[in-house]
Each structure stands twice: as C-alpha cells, then as structure tokens.
C-alpha positions in Angstrom: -63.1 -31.4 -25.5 -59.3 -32.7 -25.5 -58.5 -29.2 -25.2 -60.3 -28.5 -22.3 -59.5 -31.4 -20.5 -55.9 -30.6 -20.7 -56.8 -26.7 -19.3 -56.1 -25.0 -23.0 -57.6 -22.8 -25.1 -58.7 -23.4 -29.1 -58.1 -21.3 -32.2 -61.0 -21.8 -34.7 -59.9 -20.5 -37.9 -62.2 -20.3 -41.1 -64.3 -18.5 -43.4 -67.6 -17.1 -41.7 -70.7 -18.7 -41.6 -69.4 -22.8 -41.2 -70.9 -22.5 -37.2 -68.1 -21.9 -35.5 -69.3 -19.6 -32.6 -72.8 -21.8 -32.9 -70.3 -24.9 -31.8 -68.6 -22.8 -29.1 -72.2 -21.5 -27.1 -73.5 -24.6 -27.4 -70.2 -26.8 -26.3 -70.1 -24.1 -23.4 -74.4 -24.6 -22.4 -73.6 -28.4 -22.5 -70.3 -28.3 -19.7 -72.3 -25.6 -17.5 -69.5 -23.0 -17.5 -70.5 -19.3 -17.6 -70.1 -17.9 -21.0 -69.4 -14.4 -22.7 -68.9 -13.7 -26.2 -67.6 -11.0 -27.6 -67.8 -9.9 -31.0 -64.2 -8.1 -31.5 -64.0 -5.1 -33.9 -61.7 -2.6 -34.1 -63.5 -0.2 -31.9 -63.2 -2.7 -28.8 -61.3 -1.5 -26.0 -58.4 -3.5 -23.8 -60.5 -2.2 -20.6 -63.7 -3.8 -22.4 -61.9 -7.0 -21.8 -59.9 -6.4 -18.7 -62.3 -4.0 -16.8 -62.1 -0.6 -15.2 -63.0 1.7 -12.4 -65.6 4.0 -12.3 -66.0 7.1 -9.7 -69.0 6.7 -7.9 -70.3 9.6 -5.8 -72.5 8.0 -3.0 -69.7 6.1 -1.8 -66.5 8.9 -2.7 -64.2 6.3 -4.8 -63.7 4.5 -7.4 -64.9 0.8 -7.9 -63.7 -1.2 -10.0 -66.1 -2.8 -12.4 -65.5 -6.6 -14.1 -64.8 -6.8 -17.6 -65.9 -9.7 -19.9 -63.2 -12.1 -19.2 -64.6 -12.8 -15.8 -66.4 -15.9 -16.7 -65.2 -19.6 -17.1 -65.4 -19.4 -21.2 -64.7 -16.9 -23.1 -65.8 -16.8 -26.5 -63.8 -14.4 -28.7 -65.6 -14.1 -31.8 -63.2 -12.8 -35.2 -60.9 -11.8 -32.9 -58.4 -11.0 -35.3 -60.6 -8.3 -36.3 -59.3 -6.6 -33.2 -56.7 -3.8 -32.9 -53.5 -5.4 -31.7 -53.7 -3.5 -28.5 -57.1 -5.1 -28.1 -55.4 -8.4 -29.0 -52.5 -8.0 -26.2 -55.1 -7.4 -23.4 -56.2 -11.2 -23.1 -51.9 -12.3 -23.1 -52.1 -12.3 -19.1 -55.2 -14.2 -19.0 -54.8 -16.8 -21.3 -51.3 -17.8 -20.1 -51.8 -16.7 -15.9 -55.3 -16.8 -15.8 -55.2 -13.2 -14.1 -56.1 -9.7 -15.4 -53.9 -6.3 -14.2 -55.6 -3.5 -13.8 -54.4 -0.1 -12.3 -51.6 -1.9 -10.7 -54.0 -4.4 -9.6 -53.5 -8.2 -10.7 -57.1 -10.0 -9.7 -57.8 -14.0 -10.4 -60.1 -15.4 -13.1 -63.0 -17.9 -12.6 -61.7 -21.3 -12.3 -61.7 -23.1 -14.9 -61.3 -20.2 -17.2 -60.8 -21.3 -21.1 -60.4 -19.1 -24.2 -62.2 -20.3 -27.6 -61.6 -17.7 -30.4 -62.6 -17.9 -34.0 -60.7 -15.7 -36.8 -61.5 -15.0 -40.2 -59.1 -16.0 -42.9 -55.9 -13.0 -43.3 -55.9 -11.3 -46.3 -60.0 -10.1 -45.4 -61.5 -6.7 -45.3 -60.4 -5.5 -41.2 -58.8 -8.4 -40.5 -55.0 -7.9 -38.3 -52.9 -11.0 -37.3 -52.9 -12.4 -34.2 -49.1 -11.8 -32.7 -46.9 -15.0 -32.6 -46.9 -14.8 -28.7 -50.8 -15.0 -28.6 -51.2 -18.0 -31.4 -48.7 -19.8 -29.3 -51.0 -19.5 -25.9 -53.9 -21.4 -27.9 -52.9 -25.0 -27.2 -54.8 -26.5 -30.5 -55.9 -24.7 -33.9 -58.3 -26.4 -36.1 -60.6 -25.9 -39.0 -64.1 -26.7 -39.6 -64.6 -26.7 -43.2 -67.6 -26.8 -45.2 -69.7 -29.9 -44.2 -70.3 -32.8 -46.5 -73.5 -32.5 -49.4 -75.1 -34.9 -47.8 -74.7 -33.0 -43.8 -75.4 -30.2 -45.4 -78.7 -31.0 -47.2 -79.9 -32.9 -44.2 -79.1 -29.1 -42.7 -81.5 -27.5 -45.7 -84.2 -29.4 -44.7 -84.3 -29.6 -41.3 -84.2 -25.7 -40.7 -87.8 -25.7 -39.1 -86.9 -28.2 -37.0 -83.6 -27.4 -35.6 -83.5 -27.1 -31.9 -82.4 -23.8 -30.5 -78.9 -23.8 -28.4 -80.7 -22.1 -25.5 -83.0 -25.4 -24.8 -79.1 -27.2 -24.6 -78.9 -28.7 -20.9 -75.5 -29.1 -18.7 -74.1 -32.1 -19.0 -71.2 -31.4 -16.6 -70.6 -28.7 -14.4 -67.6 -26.9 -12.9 -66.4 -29.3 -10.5 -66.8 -32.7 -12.1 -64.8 -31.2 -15.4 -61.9 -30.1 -12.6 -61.8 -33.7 -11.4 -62.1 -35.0 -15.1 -58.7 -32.5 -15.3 -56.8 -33.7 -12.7 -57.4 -37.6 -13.7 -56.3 -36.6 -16.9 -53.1 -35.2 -15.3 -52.3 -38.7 -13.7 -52.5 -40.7 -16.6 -48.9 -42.3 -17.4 -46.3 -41.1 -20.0 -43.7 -43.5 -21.0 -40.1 -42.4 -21.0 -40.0 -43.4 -24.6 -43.7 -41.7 -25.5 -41.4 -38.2 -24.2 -38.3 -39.0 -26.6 -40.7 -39.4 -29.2 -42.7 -36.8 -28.9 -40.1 -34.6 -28.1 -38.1 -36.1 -31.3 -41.9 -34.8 -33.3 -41.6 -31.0 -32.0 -38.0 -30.6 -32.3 -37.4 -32.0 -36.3 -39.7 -28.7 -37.1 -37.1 -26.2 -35.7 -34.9 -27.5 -38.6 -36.7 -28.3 -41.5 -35.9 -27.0 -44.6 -39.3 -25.9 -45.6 -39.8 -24.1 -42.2 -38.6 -20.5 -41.2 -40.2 -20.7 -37.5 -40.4 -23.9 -35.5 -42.7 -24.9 -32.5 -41.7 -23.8 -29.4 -41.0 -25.7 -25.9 -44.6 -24.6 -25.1 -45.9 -26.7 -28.1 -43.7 -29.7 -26.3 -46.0 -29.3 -23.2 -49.3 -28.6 -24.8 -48.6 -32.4 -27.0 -48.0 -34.0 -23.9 -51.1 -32.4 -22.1 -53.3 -33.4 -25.0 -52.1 -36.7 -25.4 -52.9 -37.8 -22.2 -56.3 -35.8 -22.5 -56.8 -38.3 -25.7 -55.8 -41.3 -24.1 -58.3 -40.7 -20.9 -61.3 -40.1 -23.5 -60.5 -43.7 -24.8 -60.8 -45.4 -21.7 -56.8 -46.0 -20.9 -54.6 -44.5 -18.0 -51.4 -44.3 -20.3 -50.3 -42.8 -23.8 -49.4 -44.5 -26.7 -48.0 -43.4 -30.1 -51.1 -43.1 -31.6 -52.7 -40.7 -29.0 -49.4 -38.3 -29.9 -49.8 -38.5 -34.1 -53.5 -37.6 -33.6 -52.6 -34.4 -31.8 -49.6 -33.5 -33.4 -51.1 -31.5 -36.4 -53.4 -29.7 -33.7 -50.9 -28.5 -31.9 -48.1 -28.0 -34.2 -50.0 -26.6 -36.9 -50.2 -22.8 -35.4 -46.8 -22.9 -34.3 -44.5 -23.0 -37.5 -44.0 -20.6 -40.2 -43.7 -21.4 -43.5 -40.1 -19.9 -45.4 -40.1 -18.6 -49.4 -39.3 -22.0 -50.2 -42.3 -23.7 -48.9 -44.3 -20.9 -50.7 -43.1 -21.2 -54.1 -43.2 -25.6 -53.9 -47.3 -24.7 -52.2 -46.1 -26.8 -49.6 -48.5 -26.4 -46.6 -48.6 -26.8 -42.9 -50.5 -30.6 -42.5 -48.2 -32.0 -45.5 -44.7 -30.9 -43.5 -46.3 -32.1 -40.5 -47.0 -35.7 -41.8 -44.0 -35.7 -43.5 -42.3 -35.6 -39.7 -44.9 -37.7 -38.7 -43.7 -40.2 -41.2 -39.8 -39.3 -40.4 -39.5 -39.8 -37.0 -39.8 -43.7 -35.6 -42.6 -44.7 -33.3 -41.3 -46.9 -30.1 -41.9 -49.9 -29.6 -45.6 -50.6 -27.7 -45.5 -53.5 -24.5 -42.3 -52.2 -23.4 
C-alpha cells in the first residue's frame, strides 16, 4: 500500500505457492483498479505486452490493437521466467508510463502500477531481471512461509475460504490519486534529507558491497517515507518512517562482492549494519 501511495511498483520475490499473485488480485479487486495478469514464460512476446497492429480489410489499414499493459495494475506473474527481450518491453512503462509502438509512443491508464512476482534464480527457466528493470521497482519484499499456527488455521479453513472474486472496492481510481497527491505534501525535514541521503550513500562504499543504490533509490526512500508517515496519521517524516523503509527499498539495489559471499553476509544484515552506522537527527527540532 506504501508503494502505491507513493506511485511505485513492487517486486515479490519467493518460492511458488506462499500466495503471492493471490495477494496481488485481491489488493487490486479491493482499490478498484482494472487488473491484468500475465503469466510470463518464455514464449511471451514484447508485442503481447506492448500491443500491435493488425490489417483489417473492411476498413483498408492497419489498427492498432492494445496489449495487456493497458490497465491501471499490472500483474506480472514469474516474470523472470521471461526472455530478456520480453523483460525490456515493460522498461518504458514502468519508468514513463508510456508504451512505443511502430514509432508510436501512446499513454497508459492513470494510475498505472506494476506488481511482479519471481521465482527464486538458480530454478528450472528462470533468467534475471536486468539491473535497470530491478531498479524501476521502488520496493522488493518477501513473503515467506506463514507461521504453524496461520498456517493450520489455513488447513482447516479451506471450505470456508472466501473466493477473491466476491472482494468488493474499497477505493477507486480517483480517491487513491487524491490519497497520492496528499502524500506528496507531507513535510520532509532538511535534516530527515541528510539522513536519509547519509543511509543510500554509505552503501556505494561498503566493503561488503560491489554495487551500491542508485540516486533513484534516494527518491523512491523519500517517496515511501512520506507514504509511511501519511498512513500513520502525521503530515511529516521522522527517522523512524525512513529505517522502516530502508531495507525495502535498498535491498534490490546492491550487489553483493566475493567477500560478502564467502563471510554469508547477506543483504538485510549490511543494511542494518548502516542502519546502525549512520546517526539519526535529533526529533522537535
């Protein structure tokens, strides 16, 4: 929700069957956007995604005919099952919210968001995602398994589970663009920018990391701290909106060198080890 409030996109990644694209239809039936999925494989096409034009006799041209990201939601199911030049086709739309097609650059939907899901690397099919698309999603995260106790409350319930297509709109189009643009007026604090700033910029010269975040990862913190702070009720950000964001947005961004391999160190432990390293100003300044 954070994400969409601040007009970005989500990267779900994890193993199949947790309920990831379950959480995306029904997250999409509850805001009232129009939805697509698609179910990437290798055999889908750019022009699946993008659209093409079609020759039809009774009129003597071509027309061109909408693909699938003409909606306000796309979801991208295992898109890293796609073939890279699958892959490249949704660059334009996720970062100008356009498609080009024949020389032809049309608008998306407003509000148009991407929410993909991608199986862990190293799986039968699976291609990674290149740098320049992870970097468009403004916050990856992981579901996990659930709990014992969620999911044996999930065993026994399976007769009674509601289906997502009785899920009603709570929201529609227009009231989540005015949510938006009240999220874009709440207040940052030149201090909240140093330190956030400070947060984005120790991981271009760690010692554990070969890639750091880029100045897009400086604009998507700011964007989802102030999302964060509006869901709690406040018009400005503190620290703590920031630190809770941080791993969501950074996480996707940074690479990890041989060294961090061979200590096992991963990608949340660096990040609260910045977290940890980098001073929080003052608050009731």
């Amino acid at each position: 929700m954070i994400a969409i409030l601040a007009g970005g996109h989500v990267l779900l990644e994890d193993m199949p069957g947790v309920g990831k694209t379950t959480m995306a239809v029904a997250f999409s039936k509850s805001m009232g956007l129009e939805c697509r999925r698609v179910q990437f494989t290798p055999d889908v096409m750019p022009s699946d995604l993008t659209g093409f034009s079609i020759y039809q006799r009774e009129k003597g041209e071509f027309v061109y005919q909408k693909g699938s990201l003409f909606c306000n939601l796309l979801l991208a199911d295992e898109l890293n099952r796609a073939s890279p030049k699958t892959q490249s086709a949704l660059l334009e739309a996720m970062e100008e919210r356009t498609v080009s097609v024949e020389g032809i650059t049309r608008a998306l939907p407003s509000p148009f968001f991407v929410i993909a899901t991608q199986n862990p690397y190293g799986g039968a099919g699976t291609n990674y995602l290149p740098e320049a698309q992870v970097d468009r999603f403004m916050v990856s995260m992981s579901l996990g398994y659930p709990d014992f106790e969620s999911e044996l409350l999930m065993a026994k319930s399976i007769e009674q589970r509601q289906s997502i297509s009785n899920l009603g709109p709570a929201a529609d189009e227009t009231l989540l663009m005015e949510m938006q643009r009240d999220v874009g007026r709440v207040f940052v604090s030149e201090a909240i920018y140093r330190y956030l700033l400070e947060l984005v910029t120790k991981t271009r010269d760690h010692p554990y990391l070969e890639r750091g975040a880029s100045p897009r990862a400086t604009i998507a913190l700011v964007k989802t701290a102030k999302a964060d702070a509006w869901l709690k009720g406040r018009d400005f950000v503190i620290p703590a909106d920031v630190t809770e964001q941080y791993r969501y947005v950074i996480g996707h961004r940074i690479a990890l060198n041989t060294a961090a391999r061979m200590e096992r160190k991963g990608r949340d432990e660096i990040g609260e080890e910045i977290l940890k390293s980098v001073e929080k100003p003052p608050m009731g300044k």
